[in-house]
N, C-alpha and C positions, 0 to 999 in steps of 0.2 A: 589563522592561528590554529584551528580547532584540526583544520587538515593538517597542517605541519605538525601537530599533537598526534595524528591517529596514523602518522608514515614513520614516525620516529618511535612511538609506541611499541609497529610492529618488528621495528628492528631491532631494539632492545629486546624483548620477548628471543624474538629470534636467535640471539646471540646470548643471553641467559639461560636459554634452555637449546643450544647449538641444534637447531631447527632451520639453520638457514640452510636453503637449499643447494644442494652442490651437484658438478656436472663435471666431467673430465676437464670442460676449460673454464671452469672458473677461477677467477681471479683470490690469490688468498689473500689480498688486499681490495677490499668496494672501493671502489671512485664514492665519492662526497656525496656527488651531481645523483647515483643510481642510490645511494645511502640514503637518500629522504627524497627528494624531489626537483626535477630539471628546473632549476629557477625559471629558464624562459620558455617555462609551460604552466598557463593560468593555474592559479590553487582553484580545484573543485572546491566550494561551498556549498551548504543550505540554501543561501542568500543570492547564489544566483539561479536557483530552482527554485523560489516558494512565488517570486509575482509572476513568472511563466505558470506555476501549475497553476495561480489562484485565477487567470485569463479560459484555462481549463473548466478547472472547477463552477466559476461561472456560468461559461456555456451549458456545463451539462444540468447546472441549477436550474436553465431556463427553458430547459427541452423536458423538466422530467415530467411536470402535470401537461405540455402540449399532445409529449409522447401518449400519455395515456390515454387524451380525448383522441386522439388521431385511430391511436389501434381501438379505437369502440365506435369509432363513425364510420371508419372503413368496414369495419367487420359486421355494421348495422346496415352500410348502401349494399355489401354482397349478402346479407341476410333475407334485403328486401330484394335483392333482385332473385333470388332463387325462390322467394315466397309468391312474390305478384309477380314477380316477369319485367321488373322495372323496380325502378327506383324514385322515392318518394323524396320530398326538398332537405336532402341529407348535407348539413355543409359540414365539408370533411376540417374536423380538427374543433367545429363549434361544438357547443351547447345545443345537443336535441333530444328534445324531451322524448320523441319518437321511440329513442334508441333506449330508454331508462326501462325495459323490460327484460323481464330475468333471461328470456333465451338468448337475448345478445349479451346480457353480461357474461352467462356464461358463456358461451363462445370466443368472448373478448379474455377469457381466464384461459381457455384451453388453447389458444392462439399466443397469448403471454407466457404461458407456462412452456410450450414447443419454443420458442425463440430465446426464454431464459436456457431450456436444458440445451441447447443446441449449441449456443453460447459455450455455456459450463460444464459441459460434457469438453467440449474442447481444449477449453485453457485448461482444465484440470489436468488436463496430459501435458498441453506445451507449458505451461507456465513455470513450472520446476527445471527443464531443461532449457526454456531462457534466460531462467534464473543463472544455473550452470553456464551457461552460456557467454552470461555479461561477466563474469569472471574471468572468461579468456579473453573476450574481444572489446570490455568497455562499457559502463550500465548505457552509455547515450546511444548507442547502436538499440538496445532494447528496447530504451524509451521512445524513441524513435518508430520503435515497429508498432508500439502497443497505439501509439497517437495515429498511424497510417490502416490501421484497421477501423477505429471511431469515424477518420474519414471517410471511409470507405460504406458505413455504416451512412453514415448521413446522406452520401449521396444516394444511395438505394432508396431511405426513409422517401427523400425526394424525389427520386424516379415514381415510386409508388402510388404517391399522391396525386402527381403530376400526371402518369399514365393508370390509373387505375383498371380503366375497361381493360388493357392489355395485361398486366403485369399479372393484378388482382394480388392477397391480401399476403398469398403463400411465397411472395417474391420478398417479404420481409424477413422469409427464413433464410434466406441466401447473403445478406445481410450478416447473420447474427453468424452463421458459418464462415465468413471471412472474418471477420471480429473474435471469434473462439480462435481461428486458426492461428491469428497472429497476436496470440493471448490474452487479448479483450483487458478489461480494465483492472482485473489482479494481478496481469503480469506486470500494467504500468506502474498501480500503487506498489508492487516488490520491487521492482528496481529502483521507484520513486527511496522508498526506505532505506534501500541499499544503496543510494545514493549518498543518503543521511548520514547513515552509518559510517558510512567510508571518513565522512570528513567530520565527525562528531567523535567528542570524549565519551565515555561511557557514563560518567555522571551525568551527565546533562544530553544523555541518547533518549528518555522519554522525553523531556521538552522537545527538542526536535522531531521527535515522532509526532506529539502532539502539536505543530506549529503546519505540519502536515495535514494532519486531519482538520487540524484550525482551518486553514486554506480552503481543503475540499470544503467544510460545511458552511465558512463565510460564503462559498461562491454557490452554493445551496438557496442559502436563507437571502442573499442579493440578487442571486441569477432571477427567481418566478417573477419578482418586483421590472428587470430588464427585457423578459420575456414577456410580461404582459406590458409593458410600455411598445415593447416593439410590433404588437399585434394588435394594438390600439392604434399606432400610427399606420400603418402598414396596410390595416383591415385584413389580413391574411395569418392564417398561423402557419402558414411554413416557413415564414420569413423568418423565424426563431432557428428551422432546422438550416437555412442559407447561413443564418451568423452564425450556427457553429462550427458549420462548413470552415466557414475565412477565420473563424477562430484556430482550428486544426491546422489550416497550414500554415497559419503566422504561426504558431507552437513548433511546427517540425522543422520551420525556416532557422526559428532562433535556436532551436538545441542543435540544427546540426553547423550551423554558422558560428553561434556566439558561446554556446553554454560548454564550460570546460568539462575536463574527464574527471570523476572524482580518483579513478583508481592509477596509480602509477604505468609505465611501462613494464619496469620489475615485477610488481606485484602480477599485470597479466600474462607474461612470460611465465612465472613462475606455477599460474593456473593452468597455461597451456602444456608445460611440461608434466603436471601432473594429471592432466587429460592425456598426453598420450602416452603413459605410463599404463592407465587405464587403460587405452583403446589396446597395447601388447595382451592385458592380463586377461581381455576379453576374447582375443582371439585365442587365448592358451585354452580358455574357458567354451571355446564355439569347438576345438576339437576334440574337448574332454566332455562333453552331454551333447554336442550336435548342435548347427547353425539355429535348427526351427526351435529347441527350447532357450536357446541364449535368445532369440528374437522374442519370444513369448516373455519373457521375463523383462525385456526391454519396454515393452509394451505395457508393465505395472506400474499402473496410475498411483498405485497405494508404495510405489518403493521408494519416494522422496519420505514418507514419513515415518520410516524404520526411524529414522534420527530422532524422536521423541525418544528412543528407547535406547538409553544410555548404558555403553560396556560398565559391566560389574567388576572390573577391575582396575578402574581407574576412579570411580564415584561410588558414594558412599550410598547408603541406602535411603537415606532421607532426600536427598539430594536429586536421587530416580524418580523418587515416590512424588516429591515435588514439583518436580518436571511434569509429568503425567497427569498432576490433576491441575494444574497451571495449562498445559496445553490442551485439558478437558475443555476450563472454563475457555478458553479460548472460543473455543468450536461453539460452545454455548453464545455468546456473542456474537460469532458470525452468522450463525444461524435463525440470528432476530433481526438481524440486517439482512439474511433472502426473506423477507415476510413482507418487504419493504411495499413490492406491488400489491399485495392483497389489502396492508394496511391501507392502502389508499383506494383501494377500489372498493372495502368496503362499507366506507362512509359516504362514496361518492353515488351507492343505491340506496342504503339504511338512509341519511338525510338529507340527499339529495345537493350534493356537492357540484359547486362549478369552476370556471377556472378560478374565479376570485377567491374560493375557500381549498381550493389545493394548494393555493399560492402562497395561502394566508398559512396555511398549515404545514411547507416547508420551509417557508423566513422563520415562522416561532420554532420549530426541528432545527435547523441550520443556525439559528440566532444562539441558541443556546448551548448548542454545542461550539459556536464557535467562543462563548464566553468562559465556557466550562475550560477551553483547551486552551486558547491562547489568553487568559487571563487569571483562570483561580490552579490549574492546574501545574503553571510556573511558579505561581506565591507559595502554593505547597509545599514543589521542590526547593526552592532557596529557604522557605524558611521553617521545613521538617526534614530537610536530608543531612544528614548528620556529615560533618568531616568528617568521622574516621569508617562512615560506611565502607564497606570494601566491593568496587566496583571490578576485581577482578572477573576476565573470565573464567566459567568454572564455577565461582563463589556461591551461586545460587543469588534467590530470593532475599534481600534483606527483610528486616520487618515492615519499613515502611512501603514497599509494594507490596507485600501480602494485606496491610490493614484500607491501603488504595484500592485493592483488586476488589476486596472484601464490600469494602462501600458500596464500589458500581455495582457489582452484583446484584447487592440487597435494594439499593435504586432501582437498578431496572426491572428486577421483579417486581414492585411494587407500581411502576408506571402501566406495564402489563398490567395487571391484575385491573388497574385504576381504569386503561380502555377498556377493559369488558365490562367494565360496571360503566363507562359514560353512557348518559340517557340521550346526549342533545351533543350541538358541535363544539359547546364553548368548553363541554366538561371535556370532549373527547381531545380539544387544544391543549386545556393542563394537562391530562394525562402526558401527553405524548411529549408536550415540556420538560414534565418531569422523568420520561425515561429517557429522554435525549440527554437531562443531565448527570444522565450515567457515565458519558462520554468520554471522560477521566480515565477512564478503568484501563482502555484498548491499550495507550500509549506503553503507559505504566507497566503493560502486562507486558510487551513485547518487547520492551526495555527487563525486563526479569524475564525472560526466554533468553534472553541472548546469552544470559550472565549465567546460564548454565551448561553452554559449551564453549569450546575453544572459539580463538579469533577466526581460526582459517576454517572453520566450520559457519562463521555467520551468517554469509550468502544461501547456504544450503538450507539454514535454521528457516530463512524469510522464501527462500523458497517452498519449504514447506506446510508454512505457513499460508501460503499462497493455493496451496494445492487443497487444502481443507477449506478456504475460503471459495474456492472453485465448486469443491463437491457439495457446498452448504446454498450453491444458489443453483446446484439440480435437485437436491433434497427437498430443501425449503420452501419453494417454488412447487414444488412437484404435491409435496401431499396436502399444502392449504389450496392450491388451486386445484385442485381434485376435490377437496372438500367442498371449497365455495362453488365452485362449476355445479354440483351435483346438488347444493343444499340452498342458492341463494333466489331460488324460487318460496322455498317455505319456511329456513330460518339460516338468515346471511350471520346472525350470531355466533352460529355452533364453532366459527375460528376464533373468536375472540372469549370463548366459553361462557355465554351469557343468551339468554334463553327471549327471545322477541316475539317470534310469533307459529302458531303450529300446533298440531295436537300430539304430539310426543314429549314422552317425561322426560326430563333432561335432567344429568348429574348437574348435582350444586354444590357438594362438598363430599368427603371419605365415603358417607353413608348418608348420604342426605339427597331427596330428590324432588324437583319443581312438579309437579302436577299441571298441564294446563289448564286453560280457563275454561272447560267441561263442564256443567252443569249435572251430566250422569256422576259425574266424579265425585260433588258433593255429597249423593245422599251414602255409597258406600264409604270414603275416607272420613266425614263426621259423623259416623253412626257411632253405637255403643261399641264393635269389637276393636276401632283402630283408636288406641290408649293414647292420652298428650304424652309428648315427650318429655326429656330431660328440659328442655329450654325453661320448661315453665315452673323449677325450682327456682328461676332468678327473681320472680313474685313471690320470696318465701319472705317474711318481716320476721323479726327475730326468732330466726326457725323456721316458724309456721305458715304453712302453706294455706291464703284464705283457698274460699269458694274458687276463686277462676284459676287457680294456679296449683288444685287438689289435681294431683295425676291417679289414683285409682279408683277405681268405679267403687267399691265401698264407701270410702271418706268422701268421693263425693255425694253422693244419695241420702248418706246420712244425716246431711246438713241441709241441701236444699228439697227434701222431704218437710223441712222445720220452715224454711223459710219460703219456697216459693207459693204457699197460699198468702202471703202478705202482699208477694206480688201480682197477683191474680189480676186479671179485667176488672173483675167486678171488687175487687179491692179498690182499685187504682178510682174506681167510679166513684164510691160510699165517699173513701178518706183522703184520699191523695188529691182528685177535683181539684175540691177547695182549698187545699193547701197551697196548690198552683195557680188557685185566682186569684188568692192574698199577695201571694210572689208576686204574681207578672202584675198584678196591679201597685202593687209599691213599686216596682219597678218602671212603670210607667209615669206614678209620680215623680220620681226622682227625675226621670228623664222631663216630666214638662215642668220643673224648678231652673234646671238650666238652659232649656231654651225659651223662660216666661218673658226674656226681652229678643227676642228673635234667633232664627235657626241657629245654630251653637255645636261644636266638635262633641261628640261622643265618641269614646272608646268601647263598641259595642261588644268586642271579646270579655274584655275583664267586666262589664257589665253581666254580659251573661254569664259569667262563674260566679258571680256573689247568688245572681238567680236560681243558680242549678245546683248550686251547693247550701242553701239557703232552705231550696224546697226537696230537697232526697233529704236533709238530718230532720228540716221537720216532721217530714213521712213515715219516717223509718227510726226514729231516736225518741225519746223522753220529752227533748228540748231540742229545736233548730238552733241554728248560729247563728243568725240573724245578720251576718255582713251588711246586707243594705240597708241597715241602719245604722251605719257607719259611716262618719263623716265623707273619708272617701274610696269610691267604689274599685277598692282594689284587696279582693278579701285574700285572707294567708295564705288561703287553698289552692290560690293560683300562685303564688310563691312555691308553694308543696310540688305543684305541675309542672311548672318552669325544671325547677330541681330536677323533678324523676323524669321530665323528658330529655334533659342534658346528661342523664346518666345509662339512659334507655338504650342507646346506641352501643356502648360495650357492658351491658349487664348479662349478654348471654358471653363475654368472652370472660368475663371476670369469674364465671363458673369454673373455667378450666385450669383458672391460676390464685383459687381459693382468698383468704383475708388478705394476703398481701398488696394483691391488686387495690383494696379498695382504702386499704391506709396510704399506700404511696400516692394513690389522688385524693386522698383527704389532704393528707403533707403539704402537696403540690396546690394545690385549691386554697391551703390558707396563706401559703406564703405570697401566691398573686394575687390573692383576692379579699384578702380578710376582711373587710366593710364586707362583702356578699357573703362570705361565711356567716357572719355575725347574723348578717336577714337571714340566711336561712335555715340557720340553727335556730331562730326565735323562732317562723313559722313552723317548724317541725316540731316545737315546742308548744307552742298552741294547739296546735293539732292533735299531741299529745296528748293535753290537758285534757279537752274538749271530750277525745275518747274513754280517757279517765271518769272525767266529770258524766256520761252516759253511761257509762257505765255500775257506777254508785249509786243515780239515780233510778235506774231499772231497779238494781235490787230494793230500794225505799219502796217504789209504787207498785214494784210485780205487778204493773199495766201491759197492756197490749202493745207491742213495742217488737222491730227485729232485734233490739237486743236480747228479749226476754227468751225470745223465739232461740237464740244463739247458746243462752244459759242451757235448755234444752239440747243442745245438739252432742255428739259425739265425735270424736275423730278415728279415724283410720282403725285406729286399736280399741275399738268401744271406749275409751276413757273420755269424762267429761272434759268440756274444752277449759282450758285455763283462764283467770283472768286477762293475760300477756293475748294469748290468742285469739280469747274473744276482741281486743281493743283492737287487734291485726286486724279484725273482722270487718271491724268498724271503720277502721282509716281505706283498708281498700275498698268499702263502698260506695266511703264518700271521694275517693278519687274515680272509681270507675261512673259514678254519679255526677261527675263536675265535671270534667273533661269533653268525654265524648257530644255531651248535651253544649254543653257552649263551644265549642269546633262546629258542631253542625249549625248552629243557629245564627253566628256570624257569617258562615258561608251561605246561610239563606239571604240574611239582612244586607250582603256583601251584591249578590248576584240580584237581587231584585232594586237594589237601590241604583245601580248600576245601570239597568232598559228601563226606561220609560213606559214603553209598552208590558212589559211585566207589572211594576208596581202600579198602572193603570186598570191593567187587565183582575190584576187581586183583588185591591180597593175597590170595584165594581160589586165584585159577589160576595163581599165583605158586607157590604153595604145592604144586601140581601137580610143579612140575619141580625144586623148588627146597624142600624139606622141611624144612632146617633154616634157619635167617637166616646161615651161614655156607656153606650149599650153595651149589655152582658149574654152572653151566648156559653150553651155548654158545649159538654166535651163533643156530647153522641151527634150537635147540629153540625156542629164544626166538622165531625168528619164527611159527615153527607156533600161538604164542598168539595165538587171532581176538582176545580183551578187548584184549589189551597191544599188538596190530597196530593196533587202533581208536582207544586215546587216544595212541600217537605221530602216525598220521594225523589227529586232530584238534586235538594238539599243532598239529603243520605247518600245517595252515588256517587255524588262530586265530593264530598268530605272523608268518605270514606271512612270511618271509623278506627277500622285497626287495618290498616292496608296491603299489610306484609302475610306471607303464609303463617297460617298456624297450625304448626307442625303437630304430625299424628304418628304413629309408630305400627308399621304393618305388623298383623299375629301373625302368631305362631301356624306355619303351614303355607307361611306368603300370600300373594297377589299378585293378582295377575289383571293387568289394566287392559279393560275391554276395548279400547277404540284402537290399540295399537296391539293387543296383543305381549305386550312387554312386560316381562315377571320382572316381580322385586319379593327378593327374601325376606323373610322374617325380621324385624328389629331393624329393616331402614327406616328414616324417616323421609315422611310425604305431606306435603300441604299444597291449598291452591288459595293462590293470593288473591282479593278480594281487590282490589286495583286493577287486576288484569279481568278478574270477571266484570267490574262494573265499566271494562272500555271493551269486554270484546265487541263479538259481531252483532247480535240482535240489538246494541247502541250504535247506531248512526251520528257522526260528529260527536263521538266522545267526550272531548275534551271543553266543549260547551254547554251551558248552562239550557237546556230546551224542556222546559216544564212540559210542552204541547206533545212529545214522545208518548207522556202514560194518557194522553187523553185518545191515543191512536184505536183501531182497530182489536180485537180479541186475539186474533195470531200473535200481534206484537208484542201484546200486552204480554201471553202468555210466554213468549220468548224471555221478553227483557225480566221478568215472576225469579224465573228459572234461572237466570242468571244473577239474581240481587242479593246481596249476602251482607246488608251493614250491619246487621246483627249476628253472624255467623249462621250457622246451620247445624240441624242433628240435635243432637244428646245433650249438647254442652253449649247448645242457645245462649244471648245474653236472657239472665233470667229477669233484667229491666227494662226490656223492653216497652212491656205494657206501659210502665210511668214514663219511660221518655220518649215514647212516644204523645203523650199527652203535653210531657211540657213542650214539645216543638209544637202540635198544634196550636196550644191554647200561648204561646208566648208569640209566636210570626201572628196569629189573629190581633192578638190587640193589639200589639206594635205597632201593624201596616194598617190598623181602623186610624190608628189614631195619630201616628206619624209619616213623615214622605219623606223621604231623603237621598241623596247622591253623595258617590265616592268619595273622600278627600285622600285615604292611602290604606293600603297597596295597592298601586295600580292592576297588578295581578296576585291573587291569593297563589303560593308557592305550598304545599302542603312537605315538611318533613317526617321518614319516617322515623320515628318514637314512638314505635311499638302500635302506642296509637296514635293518629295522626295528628300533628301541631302546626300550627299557621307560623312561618317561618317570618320575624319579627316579633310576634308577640304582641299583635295590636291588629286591630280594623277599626281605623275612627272613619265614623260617617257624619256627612252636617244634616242634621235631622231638623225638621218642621214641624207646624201644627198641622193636622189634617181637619178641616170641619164636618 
């Protein structure tokens, strides 16, 4: 029906706007039969081309992760054999680790990259005049050529494998040059569409586009699943490039046997006469400028796409303009589809991908696209396409393809952006889900191209469409695999723009730059001339900016002039001590109340916040809080944590879109959550109080107190601090006091509870100073333990404090970074992330807990000094470190004297960042013991 719609369409057309073509003997009456269609000539449909292509599509699903290990084993057995003179146990098409070094990847990139351009150089040219082509003589004659070069392509693949010593790797170029020549796989998918086209209504020409692409990416996301069954059974991977062989010529068997023409006789008569109307006008034209520039002109690859640029005297101006940035996005699109080989090459060295995780990662690609196109993408049309849209040709864009187009866009930028931020394979699988399900967009878009030229213009439209898809896989190919060739020895990131490993600065935003993990880099970027940024206004509490989040060197000095002798050593000795043995000893009570009938769950996270918030108010305040004397060990403060680490993640973007951002998630927060608004608007409330309530106090006793110390201080402007400011003072103390201290001392109680030999090796020289489980030890003996100095300090590197950089602002005059040589102007911003210094290189096995590193040699020692930053560095130190650094020793002492425990959950501590670092759950229960 849809064909008898799209021949009777064009006849009406024809004869409404007297278009029909005439010739000295035409008839001024049509016969019926030439009028629509020879009855006893099959109707082209969709329907008999989508399980022929999906037979296609399949095969080439299950060659595309073979193809890749194949051109990296070949091009690693001709690597070795020019290196050693032979070749080492390389199996061509397997998994070998041999080969997982940068100078064969890259090799395997600039070998890909030659075979893509080679390819795409060619159909670029032919693919537009096949296009033309299948107008005169028939899209199956095309289709036909474009499936006889794939074969032809395989059999090479095959030759190659099979004769390697003779052929060797450059015989795969010969390959890609027969396959460009007879248009390679743009010309198929153009005629594939122009197939569609022929026998589809214009309404419903994006589903059909889309049942197309449906097809290709089902036989994507099915094919790796067939192809690794067939190389499983097989034990061969070329057996994959054999069935697509017999795949190929069962496809050319049936199109040229069974699969009808979509285009009429008429309709190609009437192409052919207007080709050799042309072929007259070109000879008038070879003796008016000369044969050699009419060939020269022939020869423009760029002359199928003048058609994007619509005569001005037949369309209106919005209708150009729209075309042009419609066929923008286009090229945008196609051009993330040539990136196709890098995306997969560069996860296959960053994390070490095999066939099973390329497999894995084009069924989730293929899978979702194919849901996006043959499933949400039809529910759209039927039920957002409006009846009285006007699907004429000409008509343009309606709304609902520009608000379509508009989506995919904004998806797939967003799936991008999401792989360059995946750390691992399972983040880099969503990512690449979710910009697969942009998928939508393509159909949509090409369906609104058509709608803005004429009917007998549509072949030429998909042709040149075709011809930008050609130039997008020499492009696109050409400058990522140049990049990755040249940079995947020291950071295979720099294409995905996300910064891994290496000692060059890397852009990370407008004016913002990563610093690597340099230890020289520390002492100039946190010195006194490079100023905190803007970021750190988001630590402003109503207005004011405390101590950590003062960005000028006046306002800060002013204040911690007053306060940091409170925090002194030999403060922390006198008062703070014993503050912290009353803590961690009620805190030890409590803990042997619940296990007085045997070992027992503890929640040792919120245990230690009631501890560490407990002992910084008493330190530092009038009156402590005293939480742990609270029924149960779950103080406000960690409700206050919870809060501002769920809000820590967009607190620097909500700078740039002032109050509104932060009442549309108030709004939003209480409409799905009101019970947790309710919590934590109480704790924020107590918290309040509390700062209140210290603040009153100080003024009664004008004692020795940081509040008192805060009354004294000044701001920015010499003016005394206000009450509102000083309580700002107070609450971010006691968060920057409760936080970081209990993160690090569950991931000590986490990692030691966990080896046996750890909590063995502790309790040993614990037992040194501390003989009975109710013995008492100070600060200065506890430090003299090297064991118990080594797993606080690995505590501190594996929790990391604040993990992310903390941004600094180059002066006035720039910088100029020594180890690269690389200026940065004035007023960028630079920071080095304290995550990446505590994994670089003088850390052996990073990402494990090994106390036994700081007990190494003096080189090491000094290496891993120089790289340690859980406190920051410079000017702008935490100025608490002296106190928490005592409650971690004096709190893991008594703990591990006096209890023994093992994991119960999380199996592995996940650290998020929130500014400063949070254990992702919000719990470490351990089953803790008595120890004697």
């Amino acid at each position: 029906m849809d064909s008898q719609y799209a021949e009777a369409e064009t006849d009406a057309e024809e004869l409404a706007t007297g278009t029909i073509p005439v010739a000295a003997d035409t008839p001024l009456l049509r016969d019926r039969a030439d009028s629509f269609q020879d009855p006893s000539r099959r109707k082209g449909s969709i329907y008999w081309l989508l399980p022929a292509f999906l037979f296609i599509a399949l095969a080439f699903g299950a060659s595309l992760a073979p193809r890749i290990n194949l051109l990296i084993s070949l091009v690693c057995k001709q690597y070795q054999q020019e290196r050693l003179g032979f070749s080492l146990s390389v199996i061509i098409g397997g998994n070998n680790e041999e080969c997982r070094i940068p100078e064969v990847q890259a090799r395997a990139a600039r070998l890909s990259l030659t075979i893509n351009l080679v390819s795409a150089a060619l159909s670029a040219y032919t693919t537009a005049r096949y296009g033309a082509w299948s107008d005169r003589v028939g899209r199956k004659k095309v289709i036909l050529l474009s499936a006889f070069g794939a074969l032809c392509n395989d059999i090479i693949i095959i030759a190659v494998a099979r004769y390697f010593d003779i052929l060797g790797t450059s015989f795969l170029i010969v390959g890609a040059f027969i396959d460009g020549l007879l248009g390679s796989f743009t010309t198929g998918m153009a005629a594939t569409n122009a197939y569609a086209s022929d026998c589809t209504k214009p309404d419903k020409r994006a589903v059909a586009f889309g049942y197309i692409s449906g097809s290709l990416f089902l036989g994507i996301a099915i094919g790796p699943v067939v192809g690794a069954y067939l190389i499983k059974a097989f034990g061969d991977v070329i057996v994959v490039f054999y069935a697509s062989l017999i795949v190929h010529i069962a496809y050319i068997i049936y199109a040229w046997v069974f699969l009808p023409e979509s285009l009429s006789e008429r309709r190609m008569a009437t192409a052919r006469a207007a080709h050799s109307t042309s072929k007259i006008q070109d000879a008038e034209e070879r003796s008016r400028v000369g044969s050699f520039w009419q060939y020269v002109r022939h020869l423009n690859v760029f002359k199928p796409i003048s058609i994007f640029f619509l005569p001005k005297e037949d369309t209106s101006a919005r209708l150009r303009r729209n075309f042009l940035l419609l066929a923008y996005i286009d090229i945008v699109f196609i051009l993330n589809m040539g990136a196709f080989s890098i995306v997969v090459l560069y996860p296959t060295y960053v994390f070490g991908w095999k066939d099973l995780e390329q497999g894995y990662y084009l069924s989730i690609v293929g899978s979702t696209r194919v849901f996006i196109l043959l499933v949400v993408l039809p529910l759209i049309m039927r039920y957002f396409r409006s009846e009285t849209s006007d699907d004429r040709h000409g008509s343009g864009a309606d709304r609902l393809d520009i608000w379509i187009v508009r989506a995919a866009a904004f998806v797939e930028t967003i799936g991008y952006a999401s792989k360059a931020l995946a750390g691992n394979t399972a983040q880099y699988y969503l990512a690449s889900a979710l910009a697969a399900s942009a998928g939508f967009g393509s159909p949509a878009l090409q369906s609104a191209l058509i709608k803005h030229v004429p009917k007998e213009k549509t072949g030429e439209l998909l042709g040149a469409l075709s011809v930008l898809q050609s130039i997008s896989r020499v492009v696109t190919p050409t400058v990522l695999g140049l990049i990755y060739s040249w940079t995947v020895g020291t950071d295979p990131r720099v294409v995905l723009y996300h910064k891994k490993h290496g000692l060059s600065a890397v852009r990370v935003g407008p004016n913002e730059v990563s610093l690597p993990a340099d230890p020289e880099v520390l002492k100039e970027v946190y010195g006194p001339t490079f100023l905190k940024s803007r970021h750190y206004d988001a630590f402003k509490i109503a207005g004011h900016a405390p101590i950590f989040g003062e960005r000028s060197r006046e306002g800060h000095a002013a204040r911690v002039k007053r306060i940091l002798p409170w925090m002194s050593k030999a403060n922390v000795l006198q008062i703070g001590e014993p503050i912290i043995q009353e803590k961690v000893s009620k805190l030890c009570s409590r803990v042997d109340a619940l296990i007085q009938e045997g070992p027992a769950a503890v929640d040792v996270l919120k245990s230690f916040r009631c501890f560490a918030v407990d002992s910084i108010s008493a330190f530092t305040l009038p009156e402590g809080w005293d939480t742990l004397d609270e029924e149960e060990l779950d103080s406000p403060m960690g409700v206050v944590i919870d809060v501002i680490n769920k809000s820590a993640p967009t607190a620097f973007f909500s700078l740039y879109f002032h109050g509104w951002y932060d009442y549309v998630k108030q709004k939003l927060h209480s409409l799905l959550d009101s019970e947790g608004l309710a919590r934590e608007g109480d704790a924020f409330g107590k918290l309040d109080a509390f700062a209140d309530k210290s603040y009153e106090q100080s003024l009664k006793d004008s004692g020795s107190d940081v509040v008192t110390s805060f009354r004294q201080c000044t701001n920015a402007d010499g003016e005394p601090l206000t009450k509102q400011q000083i309580k700002t003072e107070i609450e971010d103390l006691l968060f920057a006091g409760t936080d970081s201290s209990a993160t690090t001392l569950s991931t000590i109680a986490f990692y030691v509870c966990r080896s046996k030999s750890i909590q063995e090796r502790l309790l040993s020289e614990l037992r040194e100073v501390m003989p009975d489980r109710d013995s008492h030890a100070t600060l200065k003996t506890l430090e003299k333990l090297p064991y118990l100095t080594a797993v606080i300090r690995e505590g501190l590197r594996i929790a990391q404090p604040v993990p992310r950089r903390l941004p600094r602002v180059v002066p006035p005059g720039g910088w100029t970074y020594g180890r690269t040589g690389q200026y940065l102007p004035e007023g960028t911003i630079v920071g080095v992330a304290a995550y990446e210094l505590h994994r670089s290189s003088p850390f052996t096995d990073p990402e494990s807990f090994l106390p036994e590193r700081w007990l190494g040699d003096n080189t090491s020692l000094v290496q891993m000094t120089a790289a340690f930053a859980a406190f920051g560095r410079g000017s702008r130190m935490c100025i608490g470190q002296n106190f928490a650094m005592a409650e971690l020793y004096l709190a893991t002492a008594y703990l591990f004297r006096r209890f023994a425990g093992e994991v119960i959950t999380p199996k592995e501590i996940v650290y998020l960042d929130n500014f400063n670092a949070s254990i992702k759950g919000g719990s470490v229960i351990l089953r803790l013991r008595v120890v004697n």
